[in-house]
N, C-alpha and C positions, 0 to 999 in steps of 0.2 A: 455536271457530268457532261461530257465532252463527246461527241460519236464522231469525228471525222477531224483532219489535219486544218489547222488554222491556216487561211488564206490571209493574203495582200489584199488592203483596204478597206474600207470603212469598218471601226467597232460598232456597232448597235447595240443597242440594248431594247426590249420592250418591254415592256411593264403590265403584266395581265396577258401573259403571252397563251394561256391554254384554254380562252374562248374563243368566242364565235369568231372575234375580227384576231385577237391573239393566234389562235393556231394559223390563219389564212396567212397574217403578214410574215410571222418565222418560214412559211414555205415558201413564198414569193421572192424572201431574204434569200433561204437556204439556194434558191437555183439561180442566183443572178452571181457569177463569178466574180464582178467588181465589187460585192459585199465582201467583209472583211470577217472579223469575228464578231458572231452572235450571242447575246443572251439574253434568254428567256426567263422574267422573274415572275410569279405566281405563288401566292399560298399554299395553293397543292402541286405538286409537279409528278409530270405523267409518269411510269413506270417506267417504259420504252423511250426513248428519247428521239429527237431529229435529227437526222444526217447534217451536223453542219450548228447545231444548235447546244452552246450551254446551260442548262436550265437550274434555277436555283429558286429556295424558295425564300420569298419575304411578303411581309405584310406590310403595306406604305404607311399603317396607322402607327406600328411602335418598332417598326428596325430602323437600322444604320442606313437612311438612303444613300449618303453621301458615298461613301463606301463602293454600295450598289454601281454607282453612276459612273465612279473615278475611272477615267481615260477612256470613257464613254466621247465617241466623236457625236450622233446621235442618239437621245431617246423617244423612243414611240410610245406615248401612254396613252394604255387602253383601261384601266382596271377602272372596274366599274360594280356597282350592287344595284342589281334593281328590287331584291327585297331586301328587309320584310316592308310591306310598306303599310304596317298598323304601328308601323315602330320608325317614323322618320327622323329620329334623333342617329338612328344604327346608319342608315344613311345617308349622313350629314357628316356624320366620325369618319364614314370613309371617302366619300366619295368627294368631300369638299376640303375635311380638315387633313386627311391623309392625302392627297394630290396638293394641297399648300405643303406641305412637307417635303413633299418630291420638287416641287416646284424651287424651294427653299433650296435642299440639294444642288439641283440644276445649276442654280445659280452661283454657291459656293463652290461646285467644282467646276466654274466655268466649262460647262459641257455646250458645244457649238452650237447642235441644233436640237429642239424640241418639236416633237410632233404631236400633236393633240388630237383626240375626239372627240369634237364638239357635236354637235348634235342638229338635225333640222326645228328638234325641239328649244334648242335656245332663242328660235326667233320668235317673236312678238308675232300676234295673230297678224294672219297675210291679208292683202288686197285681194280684189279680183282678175290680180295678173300676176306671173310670175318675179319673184322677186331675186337682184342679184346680192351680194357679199356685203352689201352696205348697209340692208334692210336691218332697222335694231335688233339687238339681242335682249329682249328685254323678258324674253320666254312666257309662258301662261303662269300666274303665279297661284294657280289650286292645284299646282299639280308638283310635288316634289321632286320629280324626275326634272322638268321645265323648270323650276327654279334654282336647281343646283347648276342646270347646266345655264344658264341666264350669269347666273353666281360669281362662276368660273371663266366667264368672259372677262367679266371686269377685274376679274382676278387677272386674268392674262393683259387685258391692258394696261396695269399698274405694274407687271414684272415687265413692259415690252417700253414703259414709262423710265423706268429707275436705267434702261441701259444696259450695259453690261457683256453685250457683246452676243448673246443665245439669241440664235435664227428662231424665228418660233412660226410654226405654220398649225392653222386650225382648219382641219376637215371637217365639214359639214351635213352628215350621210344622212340620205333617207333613210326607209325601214334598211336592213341589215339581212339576209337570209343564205342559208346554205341548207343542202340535206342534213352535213353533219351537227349542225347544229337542233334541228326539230326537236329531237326530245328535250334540251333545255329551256327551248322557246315553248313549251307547252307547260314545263314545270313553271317557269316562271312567272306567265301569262295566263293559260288556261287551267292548267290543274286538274283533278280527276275529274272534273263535269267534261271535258273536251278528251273525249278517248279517240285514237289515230283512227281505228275504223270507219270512224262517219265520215273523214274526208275523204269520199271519193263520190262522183258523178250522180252514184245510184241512190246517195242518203240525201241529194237535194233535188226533190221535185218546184221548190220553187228557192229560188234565193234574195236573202233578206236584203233592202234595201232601203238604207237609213240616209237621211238626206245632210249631206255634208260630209260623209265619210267618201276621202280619197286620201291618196298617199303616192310618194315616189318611194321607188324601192331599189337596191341594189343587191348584186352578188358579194357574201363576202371576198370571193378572190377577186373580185376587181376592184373593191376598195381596198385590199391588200395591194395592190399595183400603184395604186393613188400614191401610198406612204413609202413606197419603194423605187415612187418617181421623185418624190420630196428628198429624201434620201442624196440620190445623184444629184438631185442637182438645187443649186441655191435662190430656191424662192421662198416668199415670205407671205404672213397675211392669212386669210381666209378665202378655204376653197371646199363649194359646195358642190357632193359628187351624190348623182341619182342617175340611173338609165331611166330612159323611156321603155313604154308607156305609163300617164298616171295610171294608177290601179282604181278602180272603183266597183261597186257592186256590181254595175252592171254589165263592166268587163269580162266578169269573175263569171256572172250568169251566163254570157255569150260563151265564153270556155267551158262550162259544164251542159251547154245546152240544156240550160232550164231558161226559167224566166222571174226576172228579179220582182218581187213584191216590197212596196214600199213599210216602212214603219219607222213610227214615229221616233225621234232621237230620243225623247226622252221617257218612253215606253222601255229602249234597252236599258237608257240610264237607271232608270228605276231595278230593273231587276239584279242589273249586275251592283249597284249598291246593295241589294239587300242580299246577296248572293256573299258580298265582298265581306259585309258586317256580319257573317254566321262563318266567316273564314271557308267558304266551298270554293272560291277563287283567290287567285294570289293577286290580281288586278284592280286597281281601285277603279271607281267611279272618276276619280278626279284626272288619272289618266288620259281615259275616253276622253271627255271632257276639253284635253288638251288636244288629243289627238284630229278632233273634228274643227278644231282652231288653225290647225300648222297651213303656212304658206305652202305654195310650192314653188319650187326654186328651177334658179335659168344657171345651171353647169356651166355657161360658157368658158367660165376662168379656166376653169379644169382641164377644159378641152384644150386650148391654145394653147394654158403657159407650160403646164404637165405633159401637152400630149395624148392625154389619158382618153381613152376609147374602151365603154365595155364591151367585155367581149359574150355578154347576156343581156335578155331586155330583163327589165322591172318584174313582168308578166314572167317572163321565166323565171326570176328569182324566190316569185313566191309561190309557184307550182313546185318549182323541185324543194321546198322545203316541206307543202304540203305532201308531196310525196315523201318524204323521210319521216314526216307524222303518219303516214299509212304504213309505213316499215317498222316504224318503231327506229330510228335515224338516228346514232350518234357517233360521237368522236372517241380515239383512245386517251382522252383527259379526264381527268376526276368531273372536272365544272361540264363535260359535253357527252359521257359516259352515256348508252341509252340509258341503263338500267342504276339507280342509285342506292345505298344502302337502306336499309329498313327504318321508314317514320319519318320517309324524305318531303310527305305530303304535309304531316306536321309541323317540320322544322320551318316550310314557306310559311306557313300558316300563324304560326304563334311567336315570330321572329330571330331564330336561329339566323336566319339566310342565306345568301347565298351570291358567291364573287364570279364576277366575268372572269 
């Protein structure tokens, strides 16, 4: 469905266009006048549509990608499952054998460039310094999430091996947040034990502080900007994008004016496994697990060769999502909806799941 007249230059396509990083880069596309025609593909597609955006649905596991792709100048693939994750075969079907598919496609309609999202999770536990684009990809391998996306690298070296002519650029983001995204980020991660009202100031007199949890985090519309600086212009490779500051407990405590108390890593790991194994969370152990593993990474590339500047810190990225968790914060998409249909708590829980 079509809302606005087709402009002069570049076709895009993105692939998983009605999530968290999907809805930010169709509107970064939608306002940049040197984009050309857009479309938007996704399993469910919104009601209302985007100024500027064609949206259609498919599923990369069993349609026509080819099709999809044809006289595609660029594709942006974001589609992604991060459940169910009691059932990592469902997540394996999509996110690894359906993106070889697209991949497949790509290749067959000689489509010029690819743009991927790759993940900070593909990289092999970090040093005690920041690491650049070279560092392996060889991911955490307990953690399904970390191992697809590990996966998917060597996947993308062996299509960047064979030739062929597709420009292929892998982004490397930290955490991911936006207000419109929170309620999906709570179904998917926290689930009913994490209701929006405790995130605010007054529900933490002390804040929890586990040792080795940090992270870099971005806005999604600045990593929307990232793929729509790849876009214009022809580079290649791997480019790792996070704002400053890293995040840690004790950042989080200084911003709520409490005081963080230490506990032990595997005190939480303990609970949220046995939390995970009675289904009250949709987040494995193995996750965590990964997450208190990840490097952190030195943007420079980004910076120079893209240009790219966020226009949020880190710190702000994860407040204002935490504010859209105190709102109850979503998108007008199926996948970023605050409110979802009935036995949405189930369907995480017992592996229905659920697509970026």
């Amino acid at each position: 469905m079509s809302t606005s007249p087709r402009r002069d230059g570049p076709h895009v396509v993105v692939v998983g266009a009605t999530g968290n990083i999907g809805t930010s880069a169709v509107a970064a596309l939608a306002a940049d006048p040197d984009i050309g025609r857009i479309t938007g593909l996704a399993r469910r597609v919104p009601a209302r549509g985007l100024p500027g955006v064609d949206f259609a649905r498919c599923d990369i596991t069993r349609d026509d990608l080819a099709r999809r792709v044809r006289h595609a100048d660029a594709v942006i693939d974001l589609a992604w499952i991060f459940q169910p994750t009691h059932d990592p075969v469902a997540t394996w079907r999509n996110n690894v054998l359906g993106r070889l598919r697209l991949f497949e496609a790509i290749a067959a309609e000689r489509v010029p460039a690819l743009l991927y999202a790759s993940s900070v999770g593909a990289y092999s536990p970090g040093p005690g310094r920041t690491v650049d684009e070279d560092w392996p990809t060889d991911g955490w391998p307990g953690a399904a999430y970390t191992r697809e996306k590990a996966y998917l690298e060597r996947c993308l070296d062996a299509f960047e091996h064979r030739g062929g002519g597709t420009r292929i650029v892998r982004f490397r983001p930290g955490f991911v947040f936006k207000a419109g995204a929170a309620a999906e980020q709570r179904r998917l991660f926290g689930g009913p034990l994490v209701p929006g009202r405790l995130v605010r100031p007054a529900a933490f007199p002390a804040f929890p502080d586990v040792p080795g949890l940090r992270f870099q985090a971005v806005h999604s519309a600045d990593l929307a900007e990232a793929f729509r600086a790849a876009v214009r212009n022809p580079v290649r490779g791997a480019f790792n994008v996070a704002a400053d500051p890293v995040v840690d407990p004790r950042l989080l405590a200084e911003h709520f004016g409490t005081r963080p108390v230490r506990i032990p890593a595997r005190a939480v790991r303990a609970a949220l496994a046995a939390a995970w194994r009675l289904h009250l969370v949709p987040a494995s152990p193995d996750l965590f697990d990964a997450v208190l593993r990840l490097p952190l990474m030195d943007v420079s590339r980004a910076r120079e060769e893209l240009g790219w500047r966020p226009s949020r810190s880190g710190l702000e990225a994860v407040l204002e999502m935490l504010d859209g968790l105190r709102r109850g914060t979503g998108t007008a998409t199926p996948q970023l909806a605050a409110r979802t249909p009935g036995g949405r708590w189930r369907e995480l829980a017992t592996g229905v799941g659920s697509r970026q």
